[in-house]
C-alpha positions as CSV (number, residue, x, y, z in Angstrom):
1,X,0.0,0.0,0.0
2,X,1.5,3.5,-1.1
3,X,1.5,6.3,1.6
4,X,-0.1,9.8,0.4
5,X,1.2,12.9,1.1
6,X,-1.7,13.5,3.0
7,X,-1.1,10.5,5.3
8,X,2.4,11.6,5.6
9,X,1.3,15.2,6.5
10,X,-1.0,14.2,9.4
11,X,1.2,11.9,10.6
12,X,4.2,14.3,10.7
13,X,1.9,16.7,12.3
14,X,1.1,14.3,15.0
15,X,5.2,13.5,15.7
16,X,5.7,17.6,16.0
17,X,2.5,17.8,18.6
18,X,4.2,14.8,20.5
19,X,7.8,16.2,19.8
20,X,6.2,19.5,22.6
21,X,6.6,17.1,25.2
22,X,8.5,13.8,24.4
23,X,12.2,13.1,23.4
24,X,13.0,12.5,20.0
25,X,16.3,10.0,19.7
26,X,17.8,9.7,16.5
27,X,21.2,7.9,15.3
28,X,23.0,11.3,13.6
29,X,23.6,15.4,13.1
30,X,21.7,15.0,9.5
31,X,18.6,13.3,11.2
32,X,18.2,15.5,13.4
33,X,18.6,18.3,11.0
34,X,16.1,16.8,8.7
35,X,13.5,16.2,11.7
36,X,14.2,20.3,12.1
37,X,13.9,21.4,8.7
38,X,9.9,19.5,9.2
39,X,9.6,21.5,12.5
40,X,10.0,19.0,15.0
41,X,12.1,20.1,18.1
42,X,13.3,18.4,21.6
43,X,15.7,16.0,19.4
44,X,18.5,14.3,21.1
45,X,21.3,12.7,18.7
46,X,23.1,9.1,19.8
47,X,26.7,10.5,20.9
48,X,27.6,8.8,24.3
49,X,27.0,5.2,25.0
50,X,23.5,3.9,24.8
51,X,23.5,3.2,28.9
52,X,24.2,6.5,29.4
53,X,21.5,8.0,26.9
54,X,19.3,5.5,28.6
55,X,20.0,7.1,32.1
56,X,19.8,10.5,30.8
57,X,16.4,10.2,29.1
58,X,15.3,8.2,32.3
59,X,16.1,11.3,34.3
60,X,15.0,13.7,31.9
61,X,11.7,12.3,33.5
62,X,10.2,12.7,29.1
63,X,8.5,9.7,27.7
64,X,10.2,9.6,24.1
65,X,10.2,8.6,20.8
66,X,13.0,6.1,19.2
67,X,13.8,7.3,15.4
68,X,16.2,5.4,14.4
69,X,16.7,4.3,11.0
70,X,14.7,1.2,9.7
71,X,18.0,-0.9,8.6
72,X,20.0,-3.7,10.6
73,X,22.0,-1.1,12.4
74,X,19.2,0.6,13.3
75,X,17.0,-1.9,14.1
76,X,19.7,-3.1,16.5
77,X,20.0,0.3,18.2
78,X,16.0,0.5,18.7
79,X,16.2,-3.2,20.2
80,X,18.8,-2.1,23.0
81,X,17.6,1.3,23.7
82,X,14.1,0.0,24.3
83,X,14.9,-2.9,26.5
84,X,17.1,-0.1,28.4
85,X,14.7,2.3,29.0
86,X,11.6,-0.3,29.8
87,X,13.9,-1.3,32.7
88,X,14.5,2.4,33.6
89,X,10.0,2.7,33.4
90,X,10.2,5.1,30.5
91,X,7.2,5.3,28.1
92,X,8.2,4.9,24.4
93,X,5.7,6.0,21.7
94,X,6.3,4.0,18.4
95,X,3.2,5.1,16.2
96,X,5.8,7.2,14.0
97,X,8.0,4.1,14.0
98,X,5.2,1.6,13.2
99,X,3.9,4.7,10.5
100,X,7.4,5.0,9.0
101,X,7.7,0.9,8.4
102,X,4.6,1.2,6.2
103,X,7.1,3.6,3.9
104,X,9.7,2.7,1.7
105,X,11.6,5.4,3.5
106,X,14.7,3.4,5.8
107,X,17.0,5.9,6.9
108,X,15.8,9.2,8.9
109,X,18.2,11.6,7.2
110,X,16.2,10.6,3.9
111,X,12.8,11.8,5.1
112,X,12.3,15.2,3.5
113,X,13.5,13.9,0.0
114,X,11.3,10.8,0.6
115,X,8.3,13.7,1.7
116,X,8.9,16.0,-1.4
117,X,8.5,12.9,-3.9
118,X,5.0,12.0,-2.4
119,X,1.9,12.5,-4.0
């Protein structure tokens, strides 16, 4: 099933209302800048060790979101974080996750190319 632009819109709109009050994670500088140039703030890029990121975000006292890209790599990174912070209690909203999956779209960085080419 192809995504619309319209899907894609209302979806993004939904991450940038949740981005007001949860923690966005994303692997790299580009994501992050991408995620920006679609307005979405309170975005926190991998740099330290994922126990520590864990620990900060469980601190931080923010549910948050885990955007990491859709490859193996990826994939990998979501699996760890997520076990981490379910032991630390934190809430982790995957709707833009679970959206993103229903996209040929893999890699974060890639998402306002992938948005402009939508119908």
């Amino acid at each position: 099933m192809q995504i619309t632009k319209q899907e894609f819109e209302e979806e993004l709109e939904i991450l940038k209302e949740s981005s007001k009050e949860k923690l966005i994670v994303v692997e790299g500088p580009k994501d992050k800048k991408a995620l920006e140039s679609l307005g979405i703030k309170h975005i926190m890029v991998l740099r330290k060790p994922l126990y520590l990121v864990s620990e900060y975000i469980e601190k931080s006292g923010k549910d948050c979101i885990l955007l990491l890209d859709l490859d193996k790599a990826g994939k990998r990174l979501y699996s760890i974080l997520n076990h981490n912070l379910n032991q630390f209690g934190v809430r982790i909203d995957n709707r833009f996750r679970k959206f993103l999956f229903r996209t040929k779209l893999r890699q974060i960085e890639g998402m306002t190319r992938y948005f402009g080419k939508l119908e």
